[in-house]
N, C-alpha and C positions, 0 to 999 in steps of 0.2 A: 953830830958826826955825819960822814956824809956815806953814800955805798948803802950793803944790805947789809941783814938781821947778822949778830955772832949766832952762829950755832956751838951746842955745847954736847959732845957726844954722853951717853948714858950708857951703863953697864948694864947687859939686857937679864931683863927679869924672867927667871923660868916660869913667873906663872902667868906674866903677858900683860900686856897695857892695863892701866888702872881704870877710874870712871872717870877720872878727869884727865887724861892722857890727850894729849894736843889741845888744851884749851890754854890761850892765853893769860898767863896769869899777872901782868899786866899792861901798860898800856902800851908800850913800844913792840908787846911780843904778838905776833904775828900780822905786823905788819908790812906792805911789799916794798920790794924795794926806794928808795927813793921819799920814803913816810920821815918826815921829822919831829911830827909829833905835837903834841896839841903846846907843851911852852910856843911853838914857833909861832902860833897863831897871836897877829896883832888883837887891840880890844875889840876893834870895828867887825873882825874877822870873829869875835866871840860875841859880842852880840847876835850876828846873823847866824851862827850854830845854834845861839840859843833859840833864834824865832823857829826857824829850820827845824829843830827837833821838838819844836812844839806843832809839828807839821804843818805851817805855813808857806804858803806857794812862793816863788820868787814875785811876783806884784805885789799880794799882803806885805812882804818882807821890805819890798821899795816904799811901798805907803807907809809904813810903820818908820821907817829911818830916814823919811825925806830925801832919798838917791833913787834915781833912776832904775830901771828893770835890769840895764846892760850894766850899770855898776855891779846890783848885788850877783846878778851871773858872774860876775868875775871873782867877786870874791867868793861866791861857792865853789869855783873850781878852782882858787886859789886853798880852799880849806879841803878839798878833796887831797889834792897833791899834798900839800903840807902832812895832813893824816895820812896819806899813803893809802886810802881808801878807795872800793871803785864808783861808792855814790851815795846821796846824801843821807838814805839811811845810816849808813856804816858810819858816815861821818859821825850825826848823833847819837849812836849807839858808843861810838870809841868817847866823846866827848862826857857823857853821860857816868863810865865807868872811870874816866880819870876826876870824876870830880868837876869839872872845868863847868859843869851846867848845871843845877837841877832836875828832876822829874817832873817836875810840875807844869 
């Protein structure tokens, strides 16, 4: 879908936000606008999430996939936008939570 987040109003609770009151609960929610979310990401574009959130630099990342440094820059700012995220941590952090990578 394209645009931002549905919000969905809440009937306000007299005794006040919970402990998990604004936390995402899952991977589409709270994301900024223009985020399509980790299905949109091609395979190419998940593998480099996966080097990426095994905190590998973009060079480690080109060495490791046989492409250029300016390839994988692109596609890390190709998986930023896609996620809707503002940098490569968030990326792997959202990726991590849908499942789409490992922790390892």
């Amino acid at each position: 879908h394209q645009g931002g987040s549905i919000e969905v109003a809440a009937a306000a609770d007299p005794v006040g936000p919970g402990p998990n009151e604004g936390i995402p609960t899952s991977v589409g929610a709270g994301r900024r606008d223009g985020g399509e979310g980790v299905e949109s990401l091609t395979p190419r574009e998940v593998e480099v999430l996966a080097l990426l959130s095994k905190g590998q630099t973009n060079p480690q990342i080109a060495q490791n996939l046989t492409v250029s440094r300016g390839t994988v820059k692109i596609h890390v700012q190709h998986i930023i936008s896609k996620l809707g995220v503002s940098d490569r941590t968030q990326a792997a952090v959202r990726a991590i939570e849908a499942g789409v990578i490992g922790t390892q």
